[in-house]
C-alpha positions as CSV (number, residue, x, y, z in Angstrom):
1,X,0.0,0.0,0.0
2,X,3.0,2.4,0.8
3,X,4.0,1.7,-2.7
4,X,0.8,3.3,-4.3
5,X,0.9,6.1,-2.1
6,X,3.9,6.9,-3.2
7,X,3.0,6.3,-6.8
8,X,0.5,8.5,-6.5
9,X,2.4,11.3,-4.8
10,X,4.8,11.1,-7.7
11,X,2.5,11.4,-10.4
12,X,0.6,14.2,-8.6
13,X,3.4,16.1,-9.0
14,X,4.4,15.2,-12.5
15,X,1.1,16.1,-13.7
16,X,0.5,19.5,-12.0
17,X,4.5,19.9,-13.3
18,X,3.4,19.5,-16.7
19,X,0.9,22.2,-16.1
20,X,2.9,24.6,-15.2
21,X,5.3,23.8,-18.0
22,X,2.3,24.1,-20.2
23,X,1.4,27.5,-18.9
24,X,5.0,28.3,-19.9
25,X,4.8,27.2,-23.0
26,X,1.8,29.4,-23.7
27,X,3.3,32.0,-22.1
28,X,6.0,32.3,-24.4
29,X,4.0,31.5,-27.4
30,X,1.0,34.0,-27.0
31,X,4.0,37.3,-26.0
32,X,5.9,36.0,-28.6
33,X,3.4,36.6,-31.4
34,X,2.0,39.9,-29.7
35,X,5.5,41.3,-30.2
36,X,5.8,39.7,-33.7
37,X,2.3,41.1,-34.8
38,X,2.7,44.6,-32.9
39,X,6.3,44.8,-35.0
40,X,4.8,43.2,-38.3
41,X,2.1,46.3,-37.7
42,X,4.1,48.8,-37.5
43,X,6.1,47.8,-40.2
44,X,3.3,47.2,-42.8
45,X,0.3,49.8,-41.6
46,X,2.5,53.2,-39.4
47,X,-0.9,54.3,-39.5
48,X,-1.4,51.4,-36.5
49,X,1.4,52.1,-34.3
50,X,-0.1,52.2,-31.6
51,X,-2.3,49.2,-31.6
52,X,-1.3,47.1,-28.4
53,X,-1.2,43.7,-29.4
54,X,2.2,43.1,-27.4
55,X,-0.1,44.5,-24.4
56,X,-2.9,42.7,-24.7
57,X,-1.7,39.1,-25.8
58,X,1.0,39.7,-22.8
59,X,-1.6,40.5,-20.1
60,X,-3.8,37.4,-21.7
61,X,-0.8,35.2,-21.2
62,X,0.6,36.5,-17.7
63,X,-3.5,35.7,-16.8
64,X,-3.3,32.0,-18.0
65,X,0.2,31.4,-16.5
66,X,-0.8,32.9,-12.8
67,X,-4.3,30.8,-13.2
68,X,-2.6,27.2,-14.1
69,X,0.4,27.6,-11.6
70,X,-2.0,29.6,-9.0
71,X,-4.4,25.7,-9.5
72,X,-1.1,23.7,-10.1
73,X,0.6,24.4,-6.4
74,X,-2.0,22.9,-4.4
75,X,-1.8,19.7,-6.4
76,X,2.2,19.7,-6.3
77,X,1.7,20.4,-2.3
78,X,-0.7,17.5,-1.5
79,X,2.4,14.9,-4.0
80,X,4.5,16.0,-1.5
């Protein structure tokens, strides 16, 4: 029975690991192409230059990230 407990403990916190790692991953992704579509902007339309898409698609992904981790700990805790 130990054995399973342990089991579980470990994949508890693989899984809410992956998670967060997920939430990185979108992270990047969703800044990444704010800053490549606010620069692509301003390059092809100077009429745009202000349009915030690095802003926007930045706070969008800083809200996903804190939501996944901020769900994610508690699950990594309780592996422990």
């Amino acid at each position: 029975m130990k054995k399973h407990t342990e089991l579980l403990g470990i994949l508890y916190i693989a899984f809410n690991a992956f998670h967060i790692l997920v939430a990185i991953i979108v992270f990047v992704i969703l800044t990444g192409i704010g800053f490549f579509a606010a620069d692509l902007n301003f390059h092809t339309h100077p009429e745009f230059e202000n349009f915030p898409a690095a802003t926007v698609l930045t706070t969008i992904a800083i809200f996903i990230l804190s939501i996944i981790t901020l769900t994610s700990i508690p699950g990594i805790i309780g592996g422990i």
